[in-house]
N, C-alpha and C positions, 0 to 999 in steps of 0.2 A: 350842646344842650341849650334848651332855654335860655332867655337871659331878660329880665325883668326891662319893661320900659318905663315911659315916665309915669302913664296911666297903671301899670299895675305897683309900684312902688308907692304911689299917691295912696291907691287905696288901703295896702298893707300898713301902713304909716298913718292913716284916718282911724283903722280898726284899734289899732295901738289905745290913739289916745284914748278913744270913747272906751276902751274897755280899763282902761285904766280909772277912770273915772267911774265905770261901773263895780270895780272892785274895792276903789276909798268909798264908796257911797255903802257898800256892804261890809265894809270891816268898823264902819261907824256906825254902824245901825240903820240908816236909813232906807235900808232895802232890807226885807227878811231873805230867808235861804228860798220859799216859793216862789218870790219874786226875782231872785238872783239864779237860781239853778236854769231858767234858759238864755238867759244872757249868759252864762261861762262856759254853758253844751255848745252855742255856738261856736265858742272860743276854743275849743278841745278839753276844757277843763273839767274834770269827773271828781265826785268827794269819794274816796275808798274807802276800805276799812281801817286803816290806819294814817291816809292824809289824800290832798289832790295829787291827782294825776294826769299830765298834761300830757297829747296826744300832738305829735307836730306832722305836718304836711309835709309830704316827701311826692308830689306827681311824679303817678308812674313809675317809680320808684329812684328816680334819676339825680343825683345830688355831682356836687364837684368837692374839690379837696379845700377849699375854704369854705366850702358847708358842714363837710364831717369835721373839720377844726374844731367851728363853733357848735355841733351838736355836742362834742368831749368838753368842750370849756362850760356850756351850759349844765353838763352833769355833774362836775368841777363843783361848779359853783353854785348852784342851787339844791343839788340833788344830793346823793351817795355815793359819787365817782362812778353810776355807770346807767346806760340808758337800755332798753327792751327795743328790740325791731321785730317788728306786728305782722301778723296776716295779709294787711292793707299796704304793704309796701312804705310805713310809717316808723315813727320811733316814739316810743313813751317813757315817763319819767315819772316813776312811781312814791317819790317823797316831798310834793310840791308843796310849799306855802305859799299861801293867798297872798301875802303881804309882797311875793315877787313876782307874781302871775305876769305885770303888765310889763317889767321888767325885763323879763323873758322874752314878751313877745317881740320887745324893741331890740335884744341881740338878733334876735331871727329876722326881725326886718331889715337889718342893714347887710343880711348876706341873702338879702331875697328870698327869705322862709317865712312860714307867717304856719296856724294853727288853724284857720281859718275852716268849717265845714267840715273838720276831722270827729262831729259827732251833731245830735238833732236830726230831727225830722227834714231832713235836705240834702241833695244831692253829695254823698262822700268822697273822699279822694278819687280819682282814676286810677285803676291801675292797669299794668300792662304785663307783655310778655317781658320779661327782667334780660333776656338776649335781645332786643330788641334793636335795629339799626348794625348788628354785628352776625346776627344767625345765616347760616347757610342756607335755610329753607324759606325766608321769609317772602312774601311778594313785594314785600314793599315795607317800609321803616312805619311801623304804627304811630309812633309818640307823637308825630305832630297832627294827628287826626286826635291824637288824648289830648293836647295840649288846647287843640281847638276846643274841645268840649268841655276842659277844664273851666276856660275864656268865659263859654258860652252858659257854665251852670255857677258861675260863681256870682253870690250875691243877687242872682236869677229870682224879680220879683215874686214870680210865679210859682217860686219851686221852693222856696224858702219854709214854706210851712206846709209840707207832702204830711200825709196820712200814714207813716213813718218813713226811715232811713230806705235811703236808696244807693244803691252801689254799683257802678258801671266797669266794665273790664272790653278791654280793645288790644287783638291779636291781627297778627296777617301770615298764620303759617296751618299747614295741616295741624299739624304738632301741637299739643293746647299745654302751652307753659304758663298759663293763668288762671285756671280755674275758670274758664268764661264762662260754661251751662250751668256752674252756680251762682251767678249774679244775677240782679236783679234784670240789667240787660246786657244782653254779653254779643260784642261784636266782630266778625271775625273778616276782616276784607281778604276781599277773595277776586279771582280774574273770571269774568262773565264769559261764556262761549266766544265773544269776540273778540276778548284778549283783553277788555278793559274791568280797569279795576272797579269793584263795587263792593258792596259789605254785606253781609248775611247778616239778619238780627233775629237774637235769640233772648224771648221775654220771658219771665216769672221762672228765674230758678232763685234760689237761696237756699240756704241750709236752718239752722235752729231748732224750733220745735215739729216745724213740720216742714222736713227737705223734701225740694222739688228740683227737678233737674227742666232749664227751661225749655222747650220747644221753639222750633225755629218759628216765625210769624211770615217773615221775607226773605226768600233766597239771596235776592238780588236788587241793593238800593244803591242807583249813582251816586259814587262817590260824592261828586257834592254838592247831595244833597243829605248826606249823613244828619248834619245837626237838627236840619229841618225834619227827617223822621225822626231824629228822637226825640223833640221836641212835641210831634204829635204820640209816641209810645204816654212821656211823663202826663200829656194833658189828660187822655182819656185815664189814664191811675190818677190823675189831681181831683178829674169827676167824678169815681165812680167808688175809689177806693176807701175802706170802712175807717171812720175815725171813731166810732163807739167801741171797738174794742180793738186793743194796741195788740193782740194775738191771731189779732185774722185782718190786719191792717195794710198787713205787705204784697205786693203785687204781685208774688207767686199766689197768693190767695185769690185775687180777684182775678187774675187767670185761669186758674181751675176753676173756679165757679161759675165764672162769665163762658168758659170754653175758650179756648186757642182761637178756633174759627170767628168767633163770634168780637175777641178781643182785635184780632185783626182786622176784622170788616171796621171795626170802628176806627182803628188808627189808621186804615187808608184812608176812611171819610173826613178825618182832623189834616192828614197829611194833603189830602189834594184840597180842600181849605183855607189852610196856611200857606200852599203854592197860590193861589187864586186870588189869596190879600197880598199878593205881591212881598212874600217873607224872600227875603233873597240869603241865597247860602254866602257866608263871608269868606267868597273865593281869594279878596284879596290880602285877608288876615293869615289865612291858610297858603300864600306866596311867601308874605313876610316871614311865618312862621318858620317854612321849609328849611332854611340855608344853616337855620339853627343846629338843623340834629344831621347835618353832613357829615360823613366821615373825614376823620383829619386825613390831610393830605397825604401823610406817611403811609398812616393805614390803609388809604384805598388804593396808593402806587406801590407798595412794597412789595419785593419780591420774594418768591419763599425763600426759607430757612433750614438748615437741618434742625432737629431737636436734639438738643445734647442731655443724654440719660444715659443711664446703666441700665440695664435689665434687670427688675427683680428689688432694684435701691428702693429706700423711702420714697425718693422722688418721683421713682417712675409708677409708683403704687400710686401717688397723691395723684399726678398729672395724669393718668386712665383712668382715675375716679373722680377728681374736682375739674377736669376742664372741659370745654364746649367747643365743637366744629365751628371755626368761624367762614368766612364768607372769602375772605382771603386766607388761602391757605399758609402764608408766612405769622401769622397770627393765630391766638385762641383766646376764650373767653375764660377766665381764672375766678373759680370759685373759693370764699375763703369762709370755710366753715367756723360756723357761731355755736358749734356743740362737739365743745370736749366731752370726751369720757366724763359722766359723770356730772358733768357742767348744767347751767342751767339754760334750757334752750334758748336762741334771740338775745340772750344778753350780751353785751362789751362793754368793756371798764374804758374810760377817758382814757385811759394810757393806748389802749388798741384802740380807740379810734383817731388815736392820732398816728398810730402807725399804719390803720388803712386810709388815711390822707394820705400820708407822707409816700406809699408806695403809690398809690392812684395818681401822684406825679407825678413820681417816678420812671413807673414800667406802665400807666394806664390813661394815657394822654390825660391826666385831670379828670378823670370819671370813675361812680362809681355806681352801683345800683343796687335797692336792696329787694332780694325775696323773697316769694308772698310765701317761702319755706322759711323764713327766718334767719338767711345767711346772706352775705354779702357778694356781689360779682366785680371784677376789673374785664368787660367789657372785650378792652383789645390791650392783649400782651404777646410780645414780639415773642415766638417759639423759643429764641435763643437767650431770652431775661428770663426764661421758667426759673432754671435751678438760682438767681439769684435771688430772685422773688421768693420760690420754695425756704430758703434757708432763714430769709427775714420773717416769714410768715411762721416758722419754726421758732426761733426767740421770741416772738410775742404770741406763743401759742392760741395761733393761727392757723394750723398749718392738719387740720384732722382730715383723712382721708373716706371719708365718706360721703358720698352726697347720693341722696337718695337710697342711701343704708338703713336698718332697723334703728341703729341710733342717731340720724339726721330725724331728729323727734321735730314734729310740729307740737308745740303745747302751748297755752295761755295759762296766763299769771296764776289762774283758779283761786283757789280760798287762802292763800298765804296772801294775797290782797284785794281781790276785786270782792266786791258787796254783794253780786248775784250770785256767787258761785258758791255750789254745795258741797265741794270737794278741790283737796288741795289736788292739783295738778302737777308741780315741779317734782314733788319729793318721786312721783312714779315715772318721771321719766327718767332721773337719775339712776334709778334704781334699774332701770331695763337696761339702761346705758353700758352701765359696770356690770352686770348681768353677762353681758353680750360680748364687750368686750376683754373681760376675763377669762370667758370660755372659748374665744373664737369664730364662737359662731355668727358673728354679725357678719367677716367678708365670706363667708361660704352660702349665708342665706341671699346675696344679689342683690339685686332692687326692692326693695319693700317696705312702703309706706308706712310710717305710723304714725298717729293724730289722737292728742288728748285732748278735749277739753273737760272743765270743771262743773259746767252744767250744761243744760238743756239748748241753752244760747250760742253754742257748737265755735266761740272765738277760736278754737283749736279745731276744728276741720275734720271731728272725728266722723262723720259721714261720708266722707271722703278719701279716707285711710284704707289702706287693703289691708290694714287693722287698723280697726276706730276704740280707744278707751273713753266711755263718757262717766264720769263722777257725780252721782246721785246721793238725795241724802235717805235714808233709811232708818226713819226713827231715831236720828240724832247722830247717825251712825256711817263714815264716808264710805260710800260700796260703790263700785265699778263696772259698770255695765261691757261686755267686751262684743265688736261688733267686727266682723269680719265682710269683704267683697266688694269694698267701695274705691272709687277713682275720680279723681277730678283733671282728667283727661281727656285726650280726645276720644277717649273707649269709657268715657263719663258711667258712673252706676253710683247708686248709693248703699253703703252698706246696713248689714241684717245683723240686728240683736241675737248672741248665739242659747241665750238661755238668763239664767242666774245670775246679778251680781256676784263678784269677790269683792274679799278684803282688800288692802294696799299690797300685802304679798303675796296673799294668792290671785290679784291678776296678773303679777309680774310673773311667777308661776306657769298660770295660765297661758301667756304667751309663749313660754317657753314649749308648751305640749304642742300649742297649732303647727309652731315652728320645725320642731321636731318631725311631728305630722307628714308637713310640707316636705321636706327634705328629704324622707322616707318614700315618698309617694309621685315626687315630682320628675317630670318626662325630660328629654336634652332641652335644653333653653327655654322653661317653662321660669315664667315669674311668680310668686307668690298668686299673685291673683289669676293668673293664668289657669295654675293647678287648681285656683279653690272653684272658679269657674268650671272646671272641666269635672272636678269629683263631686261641689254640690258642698249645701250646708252637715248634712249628715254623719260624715265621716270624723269632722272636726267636732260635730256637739257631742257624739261618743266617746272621741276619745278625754272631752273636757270633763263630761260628765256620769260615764259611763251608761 
């Protein structure tokens, strides 16, 4: 993985102090909250409903095992014993005081973390495919194509003050493990008919109040000159994009309104441009880069393995449900679910993350990655360390076998603490959770997406969900809007409103009817969305609503 130089340490360690000094200047008065709230958005700092909430930078989602030390010591000791891992491939800490903001950021900079861009009107974290450098399908290791863009957007005169948030995602496989056509630009490197590599760029999707799934703009941009086209995508949204209203601000907006065509004519005319002022792509930062995200030695000689399992054991349930085809077959990619029964989704207590360090050294050569589902990966685990790994990730209940189960819940914090949100989100995924798995039916229902968010703001991805819960207020009142046939896939759609809010337990309810529905109805190896694809919204709004 990465590893900070002198110039990126310099800078993390600059932000430091100055925001330190921006935070004594506002705890003494000398700055109000109007004048302090965009100097701490820069910082990742958000005032909640009940206190700040610090937002940390995890690029791409890539951390080592002296990172997750100090994210558990950070929740230790400033927070509640335990941190929230985000949508964004990030971690949050939802009981911050002002008075250790700058505090914080100085433990994070001496393991080369920093908060930096983790919120405001400017380019957000990157994130990535979360198998990334270990997948069997990949073309090619993306992160150091994110890492360069990371480089290139941080602190980025030009970018620093966008007509709002902007969010980049970068894949190199069919397989869309990112959610790319929901980002603002989503980039997928891909091999051109002549066998070299280039990127396909796909502009204005986003989710929120008005999801748009993005359109490709360029099949095919040499590789590198990747920064240089996105540099001309940001400029023409830097010109063009609306700052009189924060709801029609974002570049899936001025995509669809501009037209795709017409969006694109103009970023080739910024692109050919900025080639013509002689912008050169930084072929030789992008060398230095590389050697960073090699596979360890081990792992790319290793020979296979048998897997040792029982047939039928916990383990071999966990290990056909939490692991990933890696690239060398003596190896797999070890998912370690963040959603017990009943638990709250993306959470871990300081104590487990010091046990997904301790094993990420263990059995995961020092890495660890977290994701954009809210769970954590170890990368590369030798086939033959499953079952010990399985049994530690069991005492520190870690060890839930689902991934991409009804109960591997995407949810955001909702009204138990964020400010925008109209509805509490955690208490309904608990409730679906224990729902599901008390009855059984979570491992017979397969693959099947679910995604809450608390409001309109979709932090939870319910757009995306092949059931989407989104949490509206209703005259005072938290009602649940239930939305079925969305994917943030490479088979991308966005899901459809099926009628009427519920209550908190008659959507949990409700779920249970589509579910039922589904099971009832669905063909050999059909997935949830598959079936509701094939029968259509009709059959499910009847049976919800007669």
């Amino acid at each position: 993985m990465y590893k900070y130089d002198s110039y990126d340490q310099a800078m993390v360690d600059a932000r430091v102090a100055e925001f330190r000094d921006q935070c004594e200047r506002r705890l003494s008065g000398k700055l109000s909250e109007d004048q302090f709230k965009p100097l701490r958005l820069m910082n990742g700092l958000y005032l909640q409903l009940h206190a700040y909430m610090l937002r940390v930078a995890i690029p791409y989602g890539t951390l080592d095992s002296r990172q997750m030390h100090a994210l558990a010591d950070i929740a230790d000791k400033y927070d509640r014993g335990y941190g929230h891992f985000t949508t964004r491939q990030n971690i949050q800490y939802n009981w911050i005081k002002l008075e250790d903001a700058a505090d914080i950021l100085a433990d994070l900079a001496k393991v080369e973390m920093h908060a930096i861009q983790t919120s405001g009107n400017c380019i957000r974290n990157i994130s990535s495919d979360h198998f990334a450098g270990a997948a069997a399908d990949e073309v090619v290791d993306p992160r150091p194509y994110a890492e360069l863009l990371r480089q290139w957007s941080s602190f980025h005169p030009e970018f620093s003050y966008l007509p709002r948030k902007f969010k980049i995602a970068v894949i190199a496989s069919e397989q869309d493990r990112a959610a790319m056509r929901l980002h603002d630009i989503g980039i997928n490197i891909v091999r051109g008919p002549g066998g070299d590599l280039g990127a396909a760029f796909y502009v204005g999707g986003g989710m929120g109040r008005t999801p748009m799934i993005a359109p490709c703009i360029r099949e095919f941009v040499p590789l590198d000159q990747l920064v240089t086209y996105s540099e001309a995508c940001l400029r023409v949204y830097n010109r063009h994009g609306r700052r009189d209203n924060k709801y029609k601000a974002r570049i899936k907006i001025l995509v669809h309104e501009m037209g795709a065509e017409e969006y694109a004519r103009q970023v080739e005319a910024e692109f050919a441009h900025l080639l013509e002022q002689g912008v050169e792509p930084p072929l030789a930062e992008l060398e230095r880069i590389k050697p960073f995200f090699d596979l360890p030695e081990e792992v790319a000689n290793a020979a296979d393995a048998p897997q040792a399992e029982s047939p039928g054991s916990e383990l071999a349930e966990w290990i056909l449900a939490n692991t990933h085809k890696h690239k060398n077959p003596a190896f797999v990619s070890a998912v370690i679910s963040l959603k017990p029964v009943g638990g709250i989704p993306g959470d871990a207590t300081a104590e487990q993350m010091h046990v997904m360090a301790d094993l990420a050294k263990e059995y995961g050569f020092d890495e660890l990655r977290v994701m954009h589902t809210q769970n954590i990966v170890l990368p590369h685990v030798r086939k033959a360390d499953l079952p010990a790994l399985f049994a530690k990730l069991q005492d520190a209940s870690l060890a839930t076998a689902n991934l991409d189960a009804i109960d591997d819940i995407i949810a955001c914090p909702g009204l138990d603490y964020c400010s925008l949100a109209n509805a509490r989100s955690i208490p309904v995924a608990q409730k679906i959770s224990r729902r599901f798995a008390e009855s059984g039916k979570a491992k017979e229902l397969g693959k099947l997406k679910l995604k809450i968010s608390g409001c309109i703001n979709a932090c939870g991805h319910h757009h995306a969900g092949h059931i989407g819960i989104l949490g509206v207020d209703r005259k005072g009142v938290e009602n649940y809007q239930l939305l079925l046939g969305g994917s943030e896939a490479e088979d991308v759609s966005l899901a459809k409103i099926t009628g009427p809010g519920f209550d908190e337990d008659g959507v949990v309810d409700a779920i249970e009817t589509v579910t039922d529905l589904y099971m009832r109805e669905r063909e050999d190896g059909e997935r949830f969305l598959d079936t509701y694809r094939r029968l259509g919204m009709a059959p499910f709004k009847e049976a919800l609503y007669g």
